[in-house]
C-alpha positions in Angstrom: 62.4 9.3 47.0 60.7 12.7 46.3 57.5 12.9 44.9 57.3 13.5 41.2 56.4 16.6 39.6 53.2 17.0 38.0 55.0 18.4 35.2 57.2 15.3 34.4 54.4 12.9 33.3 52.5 15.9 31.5 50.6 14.2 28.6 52.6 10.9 28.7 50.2 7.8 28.3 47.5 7.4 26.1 46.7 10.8 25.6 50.5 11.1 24.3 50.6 8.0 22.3 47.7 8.4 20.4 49.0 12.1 19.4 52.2 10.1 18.6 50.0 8.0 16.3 48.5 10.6 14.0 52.1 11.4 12.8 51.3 8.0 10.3 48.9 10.3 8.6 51.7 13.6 7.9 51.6 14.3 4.1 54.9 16.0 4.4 58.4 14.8 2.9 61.9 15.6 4.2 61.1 16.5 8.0 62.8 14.7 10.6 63.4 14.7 14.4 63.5 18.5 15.0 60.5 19.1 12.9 58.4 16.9 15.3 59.8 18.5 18.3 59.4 22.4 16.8 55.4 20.8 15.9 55.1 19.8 19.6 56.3 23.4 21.0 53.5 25.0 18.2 51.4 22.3 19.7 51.6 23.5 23.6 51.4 27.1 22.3 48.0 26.0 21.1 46.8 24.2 24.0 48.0 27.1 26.3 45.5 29.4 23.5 42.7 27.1 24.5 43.2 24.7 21.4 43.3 20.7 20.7 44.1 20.4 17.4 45.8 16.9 17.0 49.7 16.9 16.8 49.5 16.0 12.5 47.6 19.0 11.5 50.3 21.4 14.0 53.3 19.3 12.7 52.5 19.5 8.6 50.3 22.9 8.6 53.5 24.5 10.5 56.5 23.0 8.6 54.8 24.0 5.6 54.5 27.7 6.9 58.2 27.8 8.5 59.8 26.1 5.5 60.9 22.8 7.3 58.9 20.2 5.1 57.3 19.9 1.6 53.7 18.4 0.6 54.8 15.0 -0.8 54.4 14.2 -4.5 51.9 11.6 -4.0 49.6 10.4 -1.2 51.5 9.2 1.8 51.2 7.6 5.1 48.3 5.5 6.8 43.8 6.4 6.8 41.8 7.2 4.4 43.7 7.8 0.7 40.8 10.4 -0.5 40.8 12.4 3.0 44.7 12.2 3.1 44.9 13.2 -0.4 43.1 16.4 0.0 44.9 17.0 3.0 48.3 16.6 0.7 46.5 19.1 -1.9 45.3 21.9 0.7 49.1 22.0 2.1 50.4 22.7 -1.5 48.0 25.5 -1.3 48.7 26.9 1.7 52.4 26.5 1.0 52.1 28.7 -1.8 51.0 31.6 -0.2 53.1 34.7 0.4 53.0 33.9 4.2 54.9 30.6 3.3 57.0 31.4 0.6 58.3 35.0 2.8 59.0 32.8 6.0 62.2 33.6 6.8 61.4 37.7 6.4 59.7 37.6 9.8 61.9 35.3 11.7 59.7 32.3 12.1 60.3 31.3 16.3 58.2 29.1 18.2 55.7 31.6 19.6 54.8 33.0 16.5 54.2 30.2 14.7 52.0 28.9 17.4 49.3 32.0 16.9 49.8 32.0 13.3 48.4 28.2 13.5 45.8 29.4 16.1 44.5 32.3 13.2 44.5 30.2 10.3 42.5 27.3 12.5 40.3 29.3 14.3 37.6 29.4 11.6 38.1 25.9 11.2 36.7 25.1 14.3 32.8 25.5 14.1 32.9 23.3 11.5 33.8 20.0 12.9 31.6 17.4 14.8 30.3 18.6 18.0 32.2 15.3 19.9 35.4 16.6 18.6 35.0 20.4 19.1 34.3 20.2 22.6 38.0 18.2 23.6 40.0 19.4 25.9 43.4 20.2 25.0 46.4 18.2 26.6 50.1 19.6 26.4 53.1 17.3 25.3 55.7 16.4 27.3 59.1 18.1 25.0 61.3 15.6 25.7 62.7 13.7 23.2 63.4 10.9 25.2 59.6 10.0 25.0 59.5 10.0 21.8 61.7 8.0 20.7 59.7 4.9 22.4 56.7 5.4 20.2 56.6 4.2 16.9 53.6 6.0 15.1 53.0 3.2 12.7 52.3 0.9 15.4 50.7 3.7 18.0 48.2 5.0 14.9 46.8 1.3 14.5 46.7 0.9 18.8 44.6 3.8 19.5 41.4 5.5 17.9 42.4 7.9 15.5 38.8 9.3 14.6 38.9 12.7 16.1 42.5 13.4 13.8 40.6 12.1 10.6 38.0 14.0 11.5 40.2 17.1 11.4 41.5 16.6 8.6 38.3 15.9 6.6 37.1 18.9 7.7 40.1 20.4 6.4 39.4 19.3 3.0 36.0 20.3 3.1 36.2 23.6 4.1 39.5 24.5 2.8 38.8 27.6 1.9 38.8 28.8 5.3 42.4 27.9 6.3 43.5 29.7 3.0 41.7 33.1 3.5 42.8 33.4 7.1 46.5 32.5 6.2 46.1 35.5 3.5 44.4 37.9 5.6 47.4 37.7 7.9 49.3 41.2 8.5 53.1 40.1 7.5 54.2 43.5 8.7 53.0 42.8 12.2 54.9 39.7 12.2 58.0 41.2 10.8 57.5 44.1 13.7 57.5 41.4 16.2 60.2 39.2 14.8 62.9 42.0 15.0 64.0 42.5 18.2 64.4 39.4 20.5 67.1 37.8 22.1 66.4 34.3 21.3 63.7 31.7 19.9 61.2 33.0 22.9 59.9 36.8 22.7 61.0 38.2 26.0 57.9 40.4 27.8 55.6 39.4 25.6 52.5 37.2 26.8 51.2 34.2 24.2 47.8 35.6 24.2 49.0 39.9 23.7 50.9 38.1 20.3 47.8 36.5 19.2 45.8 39.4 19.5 48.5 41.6 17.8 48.0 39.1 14.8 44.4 38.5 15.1 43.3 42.6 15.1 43.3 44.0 11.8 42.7 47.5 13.3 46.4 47.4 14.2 47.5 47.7 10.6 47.7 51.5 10.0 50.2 51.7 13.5 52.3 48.5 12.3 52.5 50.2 8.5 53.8 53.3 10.3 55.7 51.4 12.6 57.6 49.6 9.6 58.8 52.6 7.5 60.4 53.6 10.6 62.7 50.8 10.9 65.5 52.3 9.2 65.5 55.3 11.8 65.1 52.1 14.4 68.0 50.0 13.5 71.1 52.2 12.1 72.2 53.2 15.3 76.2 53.1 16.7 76.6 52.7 20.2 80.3 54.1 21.8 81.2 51.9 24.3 83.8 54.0 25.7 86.9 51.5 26.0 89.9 50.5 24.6 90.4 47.5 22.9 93.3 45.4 23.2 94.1 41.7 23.4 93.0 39.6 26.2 95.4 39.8 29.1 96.7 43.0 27.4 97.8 46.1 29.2 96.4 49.6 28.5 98.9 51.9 30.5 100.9 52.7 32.8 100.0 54.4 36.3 100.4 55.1 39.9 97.9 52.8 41.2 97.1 49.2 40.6 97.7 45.9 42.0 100.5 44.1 43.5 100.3 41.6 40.7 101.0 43.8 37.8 103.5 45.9 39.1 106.1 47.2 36.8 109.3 44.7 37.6 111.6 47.2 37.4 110.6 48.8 40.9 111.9 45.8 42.6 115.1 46.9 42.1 114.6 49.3 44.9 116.3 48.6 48.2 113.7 47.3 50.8 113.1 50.6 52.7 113.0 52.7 49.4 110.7 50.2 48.0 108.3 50.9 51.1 108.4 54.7 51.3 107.2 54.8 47.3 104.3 52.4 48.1 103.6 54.3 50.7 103.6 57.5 48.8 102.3 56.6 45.8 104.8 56.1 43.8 105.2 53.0 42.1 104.1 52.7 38.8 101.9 49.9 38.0 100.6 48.2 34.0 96.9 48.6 34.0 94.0 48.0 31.4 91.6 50.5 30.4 88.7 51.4 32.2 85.0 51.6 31.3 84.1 55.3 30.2 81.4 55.4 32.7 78.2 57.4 31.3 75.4 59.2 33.1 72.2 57.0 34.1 69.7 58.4 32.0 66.0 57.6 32.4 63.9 58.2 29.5 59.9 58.7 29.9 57.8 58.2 26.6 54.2 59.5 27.7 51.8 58.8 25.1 48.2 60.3 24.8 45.8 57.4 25.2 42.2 59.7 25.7 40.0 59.4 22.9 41.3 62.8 21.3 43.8 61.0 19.3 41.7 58.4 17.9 42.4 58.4 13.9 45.7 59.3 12.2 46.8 61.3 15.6 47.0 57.9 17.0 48.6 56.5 14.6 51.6 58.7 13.9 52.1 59.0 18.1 52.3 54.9 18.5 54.5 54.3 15.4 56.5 57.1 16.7 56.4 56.3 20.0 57.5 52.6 19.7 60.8 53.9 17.3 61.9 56.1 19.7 61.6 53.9 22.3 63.3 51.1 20.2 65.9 53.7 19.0 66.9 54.9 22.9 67.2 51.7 24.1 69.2 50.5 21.3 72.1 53.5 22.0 72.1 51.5 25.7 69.6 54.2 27.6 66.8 53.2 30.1 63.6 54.1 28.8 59.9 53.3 30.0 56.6 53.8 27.6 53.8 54.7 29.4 50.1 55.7 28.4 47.7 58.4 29.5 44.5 60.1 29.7 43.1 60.7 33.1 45.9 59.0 35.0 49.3 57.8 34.1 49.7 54.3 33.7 52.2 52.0 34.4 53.5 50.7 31.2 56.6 48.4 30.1 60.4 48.9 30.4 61.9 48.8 26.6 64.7 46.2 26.0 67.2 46.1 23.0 66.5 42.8 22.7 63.0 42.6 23.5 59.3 43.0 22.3 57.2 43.7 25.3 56.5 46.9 24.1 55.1 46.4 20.5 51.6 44.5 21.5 51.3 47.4 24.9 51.9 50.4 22.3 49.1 48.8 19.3 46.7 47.5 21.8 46.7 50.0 24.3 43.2 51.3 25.3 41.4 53.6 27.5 38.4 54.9 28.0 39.0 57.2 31.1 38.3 61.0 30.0 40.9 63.5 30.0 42.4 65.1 33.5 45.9 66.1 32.6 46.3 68.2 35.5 46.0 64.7 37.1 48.7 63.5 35.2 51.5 65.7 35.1 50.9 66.2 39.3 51.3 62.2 39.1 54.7 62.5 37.7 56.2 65.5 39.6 54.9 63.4 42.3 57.0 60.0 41.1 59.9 62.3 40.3 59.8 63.7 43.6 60.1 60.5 45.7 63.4 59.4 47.1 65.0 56.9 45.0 68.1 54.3 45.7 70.3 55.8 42.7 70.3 59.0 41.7 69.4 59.1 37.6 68.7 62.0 35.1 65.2 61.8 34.0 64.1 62.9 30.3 60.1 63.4 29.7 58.5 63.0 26.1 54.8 64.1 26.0 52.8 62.9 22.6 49.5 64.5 22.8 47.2 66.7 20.4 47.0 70.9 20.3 44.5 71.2 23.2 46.4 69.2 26.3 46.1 71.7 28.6 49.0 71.3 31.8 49.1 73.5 34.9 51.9 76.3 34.2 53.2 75.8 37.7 52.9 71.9 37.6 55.1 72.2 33.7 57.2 74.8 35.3 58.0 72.1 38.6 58.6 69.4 36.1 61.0 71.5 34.2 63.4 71.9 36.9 63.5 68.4 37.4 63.6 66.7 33.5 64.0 68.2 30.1 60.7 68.1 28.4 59.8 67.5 24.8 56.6 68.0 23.6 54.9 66.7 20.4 51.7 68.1 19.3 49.8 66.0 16.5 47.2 67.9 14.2 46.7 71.1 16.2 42.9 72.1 15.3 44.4 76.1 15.0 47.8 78.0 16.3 49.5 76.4 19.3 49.2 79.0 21.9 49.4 76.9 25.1 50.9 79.0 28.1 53.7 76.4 28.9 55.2 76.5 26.1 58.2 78.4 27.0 58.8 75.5 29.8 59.2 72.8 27.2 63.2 72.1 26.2 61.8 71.1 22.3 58.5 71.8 20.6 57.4 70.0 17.4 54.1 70.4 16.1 53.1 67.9 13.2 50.3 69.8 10.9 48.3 68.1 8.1 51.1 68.6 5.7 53.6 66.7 8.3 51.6 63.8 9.0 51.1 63.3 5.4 51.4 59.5 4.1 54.4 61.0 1.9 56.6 62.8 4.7 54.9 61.6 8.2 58.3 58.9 8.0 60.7 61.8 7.5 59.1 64.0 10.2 59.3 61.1 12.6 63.0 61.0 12.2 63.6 64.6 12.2 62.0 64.2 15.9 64.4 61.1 16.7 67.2 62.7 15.3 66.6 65.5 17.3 66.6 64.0 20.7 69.9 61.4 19.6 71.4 64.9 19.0 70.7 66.3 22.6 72.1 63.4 23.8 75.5 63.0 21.7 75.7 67.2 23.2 75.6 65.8 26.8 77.7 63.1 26.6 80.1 65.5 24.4 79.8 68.1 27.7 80.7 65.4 30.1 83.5 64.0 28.4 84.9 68.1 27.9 84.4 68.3 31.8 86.3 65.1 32.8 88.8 66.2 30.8 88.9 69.6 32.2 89.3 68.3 36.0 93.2 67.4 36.1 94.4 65.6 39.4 96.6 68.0 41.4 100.7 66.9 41.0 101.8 65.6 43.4 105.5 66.6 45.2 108.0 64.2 45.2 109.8 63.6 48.3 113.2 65.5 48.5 
């Protein structure tokens, strides 16, 4: 028999049943089965955040903040009736808040709620007894199957259930705290992260990146900006180049193809005939449409991370930064963000789907000077480099007036990539000398990056480059066209 994964037996035992047990002290009304197995996912999520909070507080706090469950009308369940009815009385609170009553405006998933439990509990903590602060957390096994053994009536009576009363005295007596973090949360940022996945887990982005995102209130002027942008994010149409037709459907008719869907009129040809015109090319054949195949594009978003563009500079190059990003990828192009300020860093592929991007563009720091001669010899360098497919490369710089580059090193990088540069609050005239290497300037002035127009100067820019690249693909398509296949002579 092969030895048994550590993973299988995770948390099942004592540990588990007691956990199991607390569920006699839920205040809530009209959860069921999926609730309780949603509350055990927030539950890992917490004890992956360094977190024991007992399975009752996750399950009732969390249903009440994704909308599964409602605070019952009177006090419920098994303990203490004064503890458990100020329990019931602080989740009628927090379920009125606008974090509650908004839920399904930021796409509630199982990672998110876990951090939001982690902020509104983390105050909470200091306050309980020493004995109970100082557990360490245990994950649940998320199997069903275990679950439905345990009956929590009969596992809350089995097992000590001191440390979950204590939590939930602690609750009541402090409840303040769990209702001013809950309202100090930034809705935005969780809307911002909620938009763009491709199932109930946020692909590329760590647990602990999402809990600082929702734990850093500096983030909120980037996330504001972020989220006017969304309309220049989303309403994009994406050509996908084919034909539609119905399934098993034929598109044309041509010289080459398959055996299979030869036309069945040309096996009315005598034998020898027959032979000569597949020889020659001259059978005709059904086929379906093909795949307009488009150019590999690689687009490289290189933001100014140095301390120059601390303040609003910052702010308008992120939020802009992270739409066009989102905007590119959505219209089905490659494209990588990537910091700056002494070096060029690595940074994170952009996904349709995905979200990886969002916590690297807000939390980004360094603290590394400035050597932008550094930098831009970096990525002639990468440029330069054999690669396994050939792919056209497009460079975006966002940096302040005074980024001084090398003219030779722009010049290098010219031949190789278009390159647009946007320069954020220029301190006088922009009179850099390699200007006239760039394939788009835009310089963003006070008036530009005002609260009132920064939006509709952020689109101008992303409209700009969607432009460029409708031109391209408009100049490809007039080339193909333009190349006919020579005729070919029949046979006398």
């Amino acid at each position: 028999m092969p030895p048994r994964s550590p993973q299988t037996d995770i948390g099942v035992g004592a540990e588990f049943e007691r956990q199991v047990g607390t569920m006699a002290l839920s205040q809530l009304e009209g959860t069921g089965a999926l609730a309780l197995m949603r509350a055990v996912a927030w539950h890992n999520s917490l004890v992956r955040l360094g977190m024991a909070v007992p399975l009752v507080v996750v399950h009732d706090l969390g249903c009440v903040i994704a909308g599964l469950g409602r605070p019952a009308q009177q006090t419920r369940g098994l303990g203490d009736l004064e503890i458990g009815d100020a329990w019931r009385r602080l989740l009628i609170e927090l379920g009125e808040s606008e974090l509650a009553r908004t839920q399904a405006g930021w796409k509630h998933r199982d990672p998110m709620i876990g951090v939001v439990l982690a902020r509104v509990l983390s105050s909470l903590i200091p306050q309980l007894p020493d004995h109970v602060r100082v557990l360490r957390p245990v994950a649940l096994p998320v199997d069903v199957v275990h679950y439905t053994r345990v009956e929590a009536t009969t596992a809350f009576t089995r097992y000590d259930q001191s440390v979950a009363s204590a939590w939930l005295a602690t609750l009541g007596i402090h409840r303040l705290l769990p209702l001013l973090e809950i309202e100090q949360i930034d809705l935005d940022a969780l809307r911002l992260l909620g938009l763009f996945r491709g199932g109930d887990a946020l692909p590329g982005v760590e647990l602990a990146d999402l809990y600082n995102v929702v734990m850093n209130p500096s983030l909120a002027d980037v996330i504001d900006f972020s989220m006017e942008l969304l309309p220049s994010i989303l309403e994009v149409r994406r050509d996908a180049g084919h034909q539609s037709f119905s399934i098993d459907g034929y598109a044309s008719i041509e010289r080459r193809g398959n055996l299979d869907d030869l036309v069945l009129t040309q096996l009315a040809y005598d034998d020898d005939i027959f032979e000569q015109k597949l020889v020659d090319s001259e059978l005709f054949f059904f086929t379906h449409e093909k795949q307009t195949e488009s150019e590999r594009r690689v687009h490289q978003v290189l933001v100014d991370g140095s301390a120059s563009m601390r303040g609003v500079r910052e702010v308008f190059a992120r939020g802009l930064a992270l739409a066009l990003c989102k905007r590119l990828a959505l219209l089905g192009e490659e494209v990588t963000l990537r910091f700056f300020d002494s070096r060029l860093y690595e940074g994170v592929r952009v996904q349709p789907t995905g979200s990886a991007e969002v916590p690297y563009a807000l939390q980004f720091r360094a603290e590394r000077g400035r050597n932008y001669a550094r930098v831009i010899r970096q990525l002639n360098a990468e440029l330069s480099a054999p690669r396994r497919s050939a792919a056209h490369t497009l460079v975006y710089f966002l940096t302040h007036g005074e980024c001084q580059l090398p003219v030779d090193e722009v010049a290098l990088l010219a031949a190789r990539a278009p390159i647009y540069g946007v320069f954020i609050l220029p301190s006088g005239p922009l009179e850099l000398p390699y200007l006239d290497h760039l394939h788009r300037v835009h310089v963003i002035d006070a008036d530009a990056i005002s609260h009132g127009r920064r939006a509709h100067r952020a689109r101008q820019i992303i409209d700009d480059v969607q432009s460029d690249l409708d031109a391209r693909r408009g100049a490809k398509r007039a080339a193909t066209r333009a190349v006919k296949p020579p005729e070919r002579r029949r046979r006398p």
